[in-house]
C-alpha positions, 0 to 999 in steps of 0.5 A: 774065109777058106780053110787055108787062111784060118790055118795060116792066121792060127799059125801066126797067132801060135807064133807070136804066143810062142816069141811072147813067152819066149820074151817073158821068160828071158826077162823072168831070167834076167831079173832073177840074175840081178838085171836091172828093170830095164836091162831085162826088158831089154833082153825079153825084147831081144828074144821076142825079136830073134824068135820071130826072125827065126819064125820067119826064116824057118818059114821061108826055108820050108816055103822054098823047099817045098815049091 
């Protein structure tokens, strides 16, 4: 593998790391305010998800920018 490749797949290893405790979190907070089980699973699921998205748009705008 080339260096280039292993950067990339480091960087997309970071992200999901960085989304999954984004996600952790959220439903750590849910809980803590008295959301039921699956209302907090339901949130973390939904910060993973907006994490990734802004992840990828994020990369897609510094991709063009820089092209």
């Amino acid at each position: 593998m080339s260096d280039h490749t292993v950067v990339i797949l480091l960087a997309c290893a970071l992200t999901i790391v960085v989304a999954a405790l984004v996600g952790a979190a959220a439903g750590y907070l849910a809980r803590r305010d008295h959301a039921t089980y699956p209302a907090a699973l339901t949130r973390a699921a939904i910060a993973f998800a907006g994490t990734l998205t802004l992840a990828a748009a994020l990369t897609t705008v510094l991709s063009a920018l820089l092209q």
